[in-house]
C-alpha positions in Angstrom: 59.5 18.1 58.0 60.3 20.3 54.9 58.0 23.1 53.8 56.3 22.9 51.2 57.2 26.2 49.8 61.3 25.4 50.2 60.1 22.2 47.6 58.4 24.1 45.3 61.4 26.9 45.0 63.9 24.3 44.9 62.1 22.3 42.2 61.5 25.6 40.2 58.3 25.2 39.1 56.7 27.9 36.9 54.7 30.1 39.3 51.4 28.8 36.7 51.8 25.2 38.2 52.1 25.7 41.5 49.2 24.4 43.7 50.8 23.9 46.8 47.2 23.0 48.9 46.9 20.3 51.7 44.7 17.3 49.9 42.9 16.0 53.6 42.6 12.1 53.9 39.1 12.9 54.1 38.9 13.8 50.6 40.9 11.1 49.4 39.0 8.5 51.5 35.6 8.2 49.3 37.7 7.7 45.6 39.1 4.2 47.9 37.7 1.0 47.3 39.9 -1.1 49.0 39.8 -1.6 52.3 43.7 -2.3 53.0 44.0 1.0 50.8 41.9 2.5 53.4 44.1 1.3 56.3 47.2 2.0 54.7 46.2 5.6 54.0 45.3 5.7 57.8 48.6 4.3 58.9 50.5 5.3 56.8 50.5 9.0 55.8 50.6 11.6 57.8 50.2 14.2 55.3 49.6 14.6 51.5 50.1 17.9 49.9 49.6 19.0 45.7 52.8 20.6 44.7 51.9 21.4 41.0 49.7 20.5 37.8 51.3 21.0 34.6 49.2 21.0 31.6 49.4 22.8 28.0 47.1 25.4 29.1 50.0 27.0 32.1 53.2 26.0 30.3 52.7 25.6 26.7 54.3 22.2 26.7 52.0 20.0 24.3 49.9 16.7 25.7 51.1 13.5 24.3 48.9 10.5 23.7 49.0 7.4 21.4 47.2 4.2 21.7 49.1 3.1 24.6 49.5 6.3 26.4 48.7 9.5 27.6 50.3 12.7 29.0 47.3 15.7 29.1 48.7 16.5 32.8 51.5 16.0 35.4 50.7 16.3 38.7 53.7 16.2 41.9 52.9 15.6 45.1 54.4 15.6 48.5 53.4 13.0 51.2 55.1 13.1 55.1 54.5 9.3 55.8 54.6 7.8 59.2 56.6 4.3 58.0 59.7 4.5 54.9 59.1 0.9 53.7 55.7 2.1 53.0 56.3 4.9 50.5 56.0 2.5 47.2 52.5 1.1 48.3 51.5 4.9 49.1 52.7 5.8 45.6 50.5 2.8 44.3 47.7 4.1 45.7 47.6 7.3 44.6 48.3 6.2 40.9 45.2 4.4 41.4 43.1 7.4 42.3 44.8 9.8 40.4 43.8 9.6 36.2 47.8 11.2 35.0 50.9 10.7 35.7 52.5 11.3 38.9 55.2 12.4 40.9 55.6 11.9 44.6 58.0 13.1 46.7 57.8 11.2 50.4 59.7 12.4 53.5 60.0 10.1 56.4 62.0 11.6 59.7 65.2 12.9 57.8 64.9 11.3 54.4 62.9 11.0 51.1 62.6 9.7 47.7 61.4 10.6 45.1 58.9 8.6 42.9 57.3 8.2 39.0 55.9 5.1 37.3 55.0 3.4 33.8 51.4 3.1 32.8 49.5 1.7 30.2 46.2 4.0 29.0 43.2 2.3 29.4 39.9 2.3 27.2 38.3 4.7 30.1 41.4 7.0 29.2 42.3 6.3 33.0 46.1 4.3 33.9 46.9 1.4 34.8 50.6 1.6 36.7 52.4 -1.3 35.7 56.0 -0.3 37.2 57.4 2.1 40.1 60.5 4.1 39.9 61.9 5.1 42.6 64.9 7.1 43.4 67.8 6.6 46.1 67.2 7.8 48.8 68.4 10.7 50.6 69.3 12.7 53.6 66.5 16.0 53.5 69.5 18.1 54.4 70.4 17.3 50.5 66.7 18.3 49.2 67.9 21.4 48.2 70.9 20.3 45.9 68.9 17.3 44.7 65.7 19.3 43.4 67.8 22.2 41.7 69.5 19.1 39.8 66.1 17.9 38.5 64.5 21.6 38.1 62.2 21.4 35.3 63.8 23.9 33.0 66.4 21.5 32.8 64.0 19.0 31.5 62.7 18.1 27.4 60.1 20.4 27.0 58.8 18.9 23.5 55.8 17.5 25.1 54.8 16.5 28.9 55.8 12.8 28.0 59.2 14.0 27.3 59.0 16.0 30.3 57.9 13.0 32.5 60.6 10.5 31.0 63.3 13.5 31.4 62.7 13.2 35.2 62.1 9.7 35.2 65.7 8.6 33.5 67.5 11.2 35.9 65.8 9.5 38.9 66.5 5.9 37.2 69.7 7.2 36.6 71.0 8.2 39.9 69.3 5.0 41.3 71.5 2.8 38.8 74.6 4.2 40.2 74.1 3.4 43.6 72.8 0.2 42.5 75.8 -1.1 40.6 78.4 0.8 41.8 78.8 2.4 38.6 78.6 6.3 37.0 75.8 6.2 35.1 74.8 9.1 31.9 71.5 8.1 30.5 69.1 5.0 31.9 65.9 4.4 30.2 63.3 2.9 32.2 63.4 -0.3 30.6 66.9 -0.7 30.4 66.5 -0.4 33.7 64.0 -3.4 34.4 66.7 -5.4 32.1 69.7 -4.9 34.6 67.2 -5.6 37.7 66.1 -8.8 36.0 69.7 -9.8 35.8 70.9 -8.7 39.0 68.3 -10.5 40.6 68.9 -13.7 38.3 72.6 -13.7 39.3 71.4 -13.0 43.2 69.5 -16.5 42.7 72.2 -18.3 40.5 74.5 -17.9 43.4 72.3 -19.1 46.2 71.6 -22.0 44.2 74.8 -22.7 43.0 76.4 -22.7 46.9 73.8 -25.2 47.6 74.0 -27.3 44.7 75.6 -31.1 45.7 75.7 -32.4 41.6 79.0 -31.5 40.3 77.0 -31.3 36.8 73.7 -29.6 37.9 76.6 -27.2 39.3 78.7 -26.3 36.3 75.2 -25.4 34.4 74.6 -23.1 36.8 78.0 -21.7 36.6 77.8 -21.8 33.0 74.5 -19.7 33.0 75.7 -17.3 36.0 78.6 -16.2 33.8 76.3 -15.9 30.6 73.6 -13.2 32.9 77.2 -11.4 34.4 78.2 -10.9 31.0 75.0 -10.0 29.7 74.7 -7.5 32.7 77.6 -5.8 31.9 76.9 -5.6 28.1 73.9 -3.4 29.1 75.6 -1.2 31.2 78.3 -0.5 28.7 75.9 -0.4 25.7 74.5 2.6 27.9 77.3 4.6 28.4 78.3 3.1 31.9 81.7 1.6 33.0 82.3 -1.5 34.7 80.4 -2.9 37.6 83.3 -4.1 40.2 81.4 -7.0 42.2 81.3 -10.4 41.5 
């Protein structure tokens, strides 16, 4: 398990934002409505502990907010988790309980990710998370390396929505190269959602196409595979990115 204290140096947080506290299940237990959120809090996590909270008022980087969003606070967490494939669903939950953005780092045995999201502001001022972002993930003997790469003085500092999204596109970023097998320099988040749309249209093209017994049904298919592979690669070079080798 890392310590808390190695995350919080590594990540270089101003000493203002640090929190570093325990958050006890039991006081996340009562802000739960959901019963399988309930269980999967139970099951689930092991631990949940507030890194930081970054807000004008202890690093002079402004709030943002506009009709559709809204950045008064950061806050990053880290959460020892007892099952890997549950991490996103833990990150859900917490976005629900949790009224600004987030960012959760989650260990499991000898690995972590780390996680953000996209949400819309609501009429209560409180987010709804409409998409996760996670990162690779990777061996905690690497935490050290990885953090220092995403410290935060080497984040925009114009206002803590530039700050979130400056993290975020690294994260997308690093995730996008493992992904398609490419080096990638800047992803946006929803340049992002556009090459996992594709990938995951080409993914069904080709099971359908292997099946497919109508010579002409089959050289549609064809037809539009090609069209999303092309496509695919158009975003990745309109990005910055070279060539994705498979097929």
């Amino acid at each position: 398990m890392m310590d808390t204290k190695d995350i919080v140096r590594w990540w270089q947080f101003p000493a203002a934002t640090v929190i570093n506290k325990n958050l006890p299940k039991t006081q996340v237990f009562p802000h739960i409505r959901d019963a399988k959120d309930k269980k999967l809090l139970t099951d689930a996590v092991q631990s949940i502990y507030m890194l930081a909270d970054f807000k004008p008022e202890n690093t002079n980087i402004p709030a943002f907010q506009s009709d559709e969003e809204l950045y008064s606070e950061v806050w990053f967490y880290y959460v020892k988790t007892k099952e890997n494939e549950k991490s996103e669903k833990i990150y859900r939950l917490l976005s629900k309980i949790i009224p600004y953005p987030i960012v959760v780092l989650t260990e499991f045995q000898d690995e972590f990710r780390l996680y953000t999201g996209r949400s819309v502001r609501q009429s209560t001022d409180f987010l709804k998370l409409i998409r996760i972002y996670p990162s690779p993930s990777y061996s905690v003997e690497r935490a050290p390396k990885i953090l220092e790469n995403l410290a935060v003085s080497k984040l925009p500092r114009s206002s803590l929505k530039t700050l979130y999204d400056g993290l975020q596109s690294e994260i997308t970023q690093q995730l996008t190269a493992v992904q398609f097998g490419v080096r990638a320099e800047t992803v946006t988040t929803y340049e992002k959602d556009r090459l996992d749309e594709l990938s995951k249209r080409i993914e069904t093209l080709r099971k359908k196409i292997k099946g497919e017994r109508q010579l002409n049904r089959k050289i549609e298919m064809q037809m539009e595979l090609k069209k999303r592979k092309d496509e695919l690669q158009s975003v990745l070079k309109k990005t910055g990115r070279g060539n994705d080798e498979r097929k």
